[in-house]
C-alpha positions as semicolon CSV with decimal commas, in nm:
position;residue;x (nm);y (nm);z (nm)
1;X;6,195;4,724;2,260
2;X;6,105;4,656;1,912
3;X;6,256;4,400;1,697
4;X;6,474;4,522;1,393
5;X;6,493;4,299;1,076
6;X;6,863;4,161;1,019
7;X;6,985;4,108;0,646
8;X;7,151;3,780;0,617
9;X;7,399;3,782;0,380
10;X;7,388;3,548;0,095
11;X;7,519;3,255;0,129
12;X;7,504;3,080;-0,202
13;X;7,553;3,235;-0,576
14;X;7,238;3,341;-0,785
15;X;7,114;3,055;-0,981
16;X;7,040;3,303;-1,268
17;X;7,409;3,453;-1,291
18;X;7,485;3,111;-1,237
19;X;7,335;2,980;-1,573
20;X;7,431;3,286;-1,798
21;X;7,824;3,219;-1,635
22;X;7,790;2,864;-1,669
23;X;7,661;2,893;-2,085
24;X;7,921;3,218;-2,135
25;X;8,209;3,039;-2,004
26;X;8,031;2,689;-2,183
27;X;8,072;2,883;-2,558
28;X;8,400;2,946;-2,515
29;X;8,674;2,692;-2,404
30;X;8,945;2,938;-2,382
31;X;8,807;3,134;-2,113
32;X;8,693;3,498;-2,061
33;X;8,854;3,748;-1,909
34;X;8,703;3,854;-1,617
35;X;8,626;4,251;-1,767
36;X;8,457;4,136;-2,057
37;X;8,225;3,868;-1,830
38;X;8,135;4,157;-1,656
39;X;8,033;4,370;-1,966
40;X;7,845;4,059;-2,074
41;X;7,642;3,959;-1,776
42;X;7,587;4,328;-1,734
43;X;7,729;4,298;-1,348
44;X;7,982;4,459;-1,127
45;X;8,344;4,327;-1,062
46;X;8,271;4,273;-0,685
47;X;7,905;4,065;-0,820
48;X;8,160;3,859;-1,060
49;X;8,430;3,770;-0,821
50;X;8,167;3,682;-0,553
51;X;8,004;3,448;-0,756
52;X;8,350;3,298;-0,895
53;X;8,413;3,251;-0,566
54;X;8,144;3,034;-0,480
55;X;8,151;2,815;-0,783
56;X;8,542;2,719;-0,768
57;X;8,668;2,490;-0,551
58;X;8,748;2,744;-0,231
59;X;8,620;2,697;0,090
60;X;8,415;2,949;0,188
61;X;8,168;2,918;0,517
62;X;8,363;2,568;0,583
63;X;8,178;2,424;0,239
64;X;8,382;2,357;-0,060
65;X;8,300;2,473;-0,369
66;X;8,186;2,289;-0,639
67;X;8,501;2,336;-0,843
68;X;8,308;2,474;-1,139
69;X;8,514;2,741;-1,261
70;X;8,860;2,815;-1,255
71;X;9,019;3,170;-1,256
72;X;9,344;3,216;-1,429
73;X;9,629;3,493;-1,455
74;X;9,752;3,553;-1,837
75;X;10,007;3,835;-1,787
76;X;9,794;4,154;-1,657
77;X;9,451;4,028;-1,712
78;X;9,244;3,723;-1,566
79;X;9,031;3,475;-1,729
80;X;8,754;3,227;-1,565
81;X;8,699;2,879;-1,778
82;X;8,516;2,569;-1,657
83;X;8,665;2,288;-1,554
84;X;8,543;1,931;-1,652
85;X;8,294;1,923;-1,351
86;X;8,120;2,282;-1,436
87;X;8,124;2,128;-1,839
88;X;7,925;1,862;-1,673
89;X;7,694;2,066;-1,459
90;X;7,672;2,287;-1,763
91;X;7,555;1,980;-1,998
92;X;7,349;1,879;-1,699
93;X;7,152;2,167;-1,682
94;X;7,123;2,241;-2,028
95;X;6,946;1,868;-2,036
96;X;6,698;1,933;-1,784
97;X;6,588;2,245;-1,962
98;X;6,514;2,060;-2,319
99;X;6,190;2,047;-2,418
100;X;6,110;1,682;-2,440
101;X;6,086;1,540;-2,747
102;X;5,781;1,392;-2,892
């Protein structure tokens, strides 16, 4: 009997959405909402929410998250904004990318 290739789902967020949410949400303080994020990264709801969910602080596959991003209701809409540890891992990523300096 021949052996069939399983997909494995992913089990981590994509380190390129990642960065683009992590700078988006870094430029503005307020938040986003969640539509316009979308329209920005140029992704799908379902994309958006997956990755929120692994850069909060939820449990998901018995891991925390870690605690990055915060989603919030403001009447009908919701908004994601980074907490003071996704600031940090903002700022911290944003440093390892600089060009050093001669």
């Amino acid at each position: 009997m021949p052996h069939r290739a399983i997909s494995v789902p992913c089990l981590s967020a994509d380190p390129q959405l990642t960065a683009q949410l992590l700078t988006a949400l870094a430029d503005t303080p307020d938040g986003v909402s969640l539509a316009r994020l979308c329209k920005q990264l140029g992704v799908r709801m379902s994309v958006l929410l997956r990755t929120l969910a692994w850069l909060g602080s939820a449990s998901l596959d018995g891991q925390p998250g870690p605690g990055w991003i915060q989603v919030e209701d403001r009447g009908e809409r919701q908004f994601a904004l980074l907490t003071p540890a996704g600031l940090a891992a903002h700022a911290q990523r944003e440093t390892a990318q600089a060009p050093p300096v001669d």
